[in-house]
N, C-alpha and C positions, 0 to 999 in steps of 0.2 A: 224204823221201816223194815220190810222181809218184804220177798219176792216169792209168789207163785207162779212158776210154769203155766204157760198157755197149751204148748205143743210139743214135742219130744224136739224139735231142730229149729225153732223161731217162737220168742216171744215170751213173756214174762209179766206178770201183772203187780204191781207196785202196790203195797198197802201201806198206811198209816201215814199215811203224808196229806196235807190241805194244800194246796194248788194257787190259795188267794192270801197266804201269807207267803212275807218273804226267808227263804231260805237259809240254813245255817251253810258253812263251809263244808261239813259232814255229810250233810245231807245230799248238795250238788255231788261231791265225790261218790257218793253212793252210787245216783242215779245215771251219774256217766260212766261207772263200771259196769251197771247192770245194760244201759242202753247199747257200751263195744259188746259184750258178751251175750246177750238176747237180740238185738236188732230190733225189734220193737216192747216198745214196753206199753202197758194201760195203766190209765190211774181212771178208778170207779166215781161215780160221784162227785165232779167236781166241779159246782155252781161261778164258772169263772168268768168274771168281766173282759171286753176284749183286752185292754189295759192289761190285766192281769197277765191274760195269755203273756201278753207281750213281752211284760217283763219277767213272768218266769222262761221264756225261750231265750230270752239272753244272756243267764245262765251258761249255755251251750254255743254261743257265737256271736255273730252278727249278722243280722237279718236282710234277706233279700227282699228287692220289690218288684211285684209282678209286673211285665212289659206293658199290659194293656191298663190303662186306667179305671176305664169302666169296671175292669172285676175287681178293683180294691174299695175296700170300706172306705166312704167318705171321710169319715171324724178320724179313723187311725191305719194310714195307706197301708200300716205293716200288715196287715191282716186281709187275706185273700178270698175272698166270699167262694166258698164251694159249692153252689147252691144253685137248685131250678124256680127260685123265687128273688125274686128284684128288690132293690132298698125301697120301692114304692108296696113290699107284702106280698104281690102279684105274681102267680104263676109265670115261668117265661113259655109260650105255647111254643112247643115242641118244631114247629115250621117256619119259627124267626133263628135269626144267628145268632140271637144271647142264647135261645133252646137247643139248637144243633151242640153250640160251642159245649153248654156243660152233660153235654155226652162223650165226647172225649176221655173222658176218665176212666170208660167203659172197655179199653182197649189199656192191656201191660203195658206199664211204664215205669222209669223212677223220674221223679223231678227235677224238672232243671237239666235233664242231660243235653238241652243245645244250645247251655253257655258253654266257652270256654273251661272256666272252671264253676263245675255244675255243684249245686247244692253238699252239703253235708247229712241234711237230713229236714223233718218237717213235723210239725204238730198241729192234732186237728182237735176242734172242740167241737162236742155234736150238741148240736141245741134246738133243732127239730129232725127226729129219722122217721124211717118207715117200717114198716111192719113186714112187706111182703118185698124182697129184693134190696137192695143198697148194703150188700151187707159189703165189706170192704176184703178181697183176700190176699195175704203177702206170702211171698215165696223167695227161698233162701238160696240166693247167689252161689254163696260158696261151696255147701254140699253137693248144686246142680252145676257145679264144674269140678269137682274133685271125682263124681261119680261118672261123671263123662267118657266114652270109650278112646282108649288112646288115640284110635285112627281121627275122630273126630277133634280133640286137643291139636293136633298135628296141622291137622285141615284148618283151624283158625287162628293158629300163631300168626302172629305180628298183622295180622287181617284188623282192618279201621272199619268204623259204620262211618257216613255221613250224618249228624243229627241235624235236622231244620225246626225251629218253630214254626216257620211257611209251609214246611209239608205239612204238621200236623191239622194245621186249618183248610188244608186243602181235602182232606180227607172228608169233611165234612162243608166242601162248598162254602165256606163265610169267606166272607169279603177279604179287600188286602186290609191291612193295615197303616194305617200313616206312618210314611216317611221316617217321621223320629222314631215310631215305635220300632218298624222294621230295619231301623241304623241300630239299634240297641241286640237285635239277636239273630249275628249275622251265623250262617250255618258254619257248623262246627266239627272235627273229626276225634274221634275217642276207638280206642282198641275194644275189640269184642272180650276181650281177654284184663281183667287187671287186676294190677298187683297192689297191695293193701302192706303199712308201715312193720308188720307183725311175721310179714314174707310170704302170708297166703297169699292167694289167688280165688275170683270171685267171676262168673258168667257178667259182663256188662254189656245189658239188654236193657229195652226201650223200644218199642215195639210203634209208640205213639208217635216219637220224631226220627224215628232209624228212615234215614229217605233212599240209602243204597248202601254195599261195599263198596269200599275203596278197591278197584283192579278188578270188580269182575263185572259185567256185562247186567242190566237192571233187571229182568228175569231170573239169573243167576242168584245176584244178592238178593233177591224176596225169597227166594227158594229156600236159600243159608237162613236167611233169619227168622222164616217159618219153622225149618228142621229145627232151629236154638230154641226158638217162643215153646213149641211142643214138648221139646224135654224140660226147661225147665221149668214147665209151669204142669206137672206133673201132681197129682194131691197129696201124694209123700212129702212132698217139700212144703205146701203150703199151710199156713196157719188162719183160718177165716172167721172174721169178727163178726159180730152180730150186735150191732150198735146198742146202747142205751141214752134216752138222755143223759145229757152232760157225763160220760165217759171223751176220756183226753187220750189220744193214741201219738205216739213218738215213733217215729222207725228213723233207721238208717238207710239215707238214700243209696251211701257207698256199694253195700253188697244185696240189698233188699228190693223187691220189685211188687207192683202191687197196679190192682186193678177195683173198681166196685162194680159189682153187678149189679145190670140193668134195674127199672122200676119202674113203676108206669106213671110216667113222667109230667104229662098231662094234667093228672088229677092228685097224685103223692107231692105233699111237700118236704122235700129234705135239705134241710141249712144246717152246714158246717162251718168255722171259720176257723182259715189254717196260717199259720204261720211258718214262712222257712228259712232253715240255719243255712247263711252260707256256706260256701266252699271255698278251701284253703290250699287246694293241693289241685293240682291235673292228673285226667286220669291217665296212668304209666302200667302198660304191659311191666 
């Protein structure tokens, strides 16, 4: 295998590896040096079964499952439909809550940040994209806080967001959730600020479930977390894909954030199926 750079500060594309065969020991060690040291990596061309997805992501951990049912694959719950098209083929129109819901994605975030301990990271398979929009863009945590003005570092030490997965549905009007779902992802509090095993430090942002600061007043903290969203999602920092069939994307949720721009939703079909690594650690200023 060899790696080619995507972008000068995020990302890396992975060649000569098959995706639907299993792994040597070399190999996994490979891919998890290149994945701490790029943040996201691609693998081109790779005709994979969900199954397959499946069990090459457990390589890298153990797998989480999405709160709501409906958006996981019937046959293999590991796998998260990202998709404006239904297991019946069908567009979701845009004016129902499965159509609102997979707009969400539309808006920065990293995944998972309103468990307790949020994701490690996520893998998407593309198997139907679009032409005009959906392209997917990540942008690099730790550079947009090393580059940060001191007065600003200052201003967000030991500062907590609140994350909700209720907020983020509330942004878009869909229903509550059941009972059991919403016992499963009670809101959660993570430092704007955190620190990674290596001793850096990384912007942690989520823009999708940030529902306030901790200590300051709800105008206040949209204020803060708009000022953060704008520096760091800057095009210095960011790296943005431009789908192919069956291209496989990996990022790290730890210090990486990522959005897909719009498409027109209505009429483009775009089906992804993602799987994600859990999390092992809490996030620690």
């Amino acid at each position: 295998m060899k790696l080619k750079k995507l972008h000068p500060l995020i990302g890396a594309e992975v060649i000569g590896v098959d995706l639907r065969h299993p792994l040597g020991d070399q190999s996994v060690k490979f891919i998890r040096r290149a994945w701490k040291d790029y943040g996201v990596l691609l693998f081109r061309n790779q005709a994979i079964s969900d199954g397959e997805q499946v069990s090459f992501s457990r390589y890298f951990g153990k797998l989480e499952l999405f709160p709501q049912s409906q958006n996981r694959a019937i046959k293999i719950p590991e796998i998260f439909r990202v998709s404006n098209v239904d297991e019946d083929d069908q567009i979701r129109p845009i004016d129902t809550p499965e159509g609102r819901y997979s707009t969400l994605i539309w808006v920065w975030h990293t995944d998972s940040s309103y468990r307790a301990i949020p994701s490690k990271g996520a893998i998407l398979h593309a198997i139907e994209v679009v032409k005009q929009g959906g392209d997917t863009l990540f942008a690099n945590m730790r550079v947009a806080y090393n580059e940060l003005s001191m007065e600003l570092k200052q201003r967000i030490k030991g500062l907590k967001a609140r994350h909700n997965f209720l907020y983020s549905r509330s942004l878009q009007n869909l229903p509550p959730l059941s009972e059991e779902e919403a016992a499963m992802v009670p809101a959660v509090y993570h430092p704007l600020v955190r620190k990674h095993s290596d001793g850096g430090r990384s912007l942690y942002l989520s823009q999708t479930y940030m529902e306030s600061i901790l200590g300051l007043e709800f105008d206040q903290g949209q204020k803060l977390i708009q000022e953060l969203m704008q520096w760091a999602t800057q095009e210095r920092f960011i790296y943005r894909h431009k789908w192919k069939p069956n291209d496989v994307l990996m990022w790290d949720n730890r210090w990486t954030i990522h959005v897909v721009e719009p498409f027109d939703h209505s009429s483009l079909r775009r089906i992804m199926h993602r799987t994600t690594i859990a999390g092992t650690e809490e996030v620690l200023e």
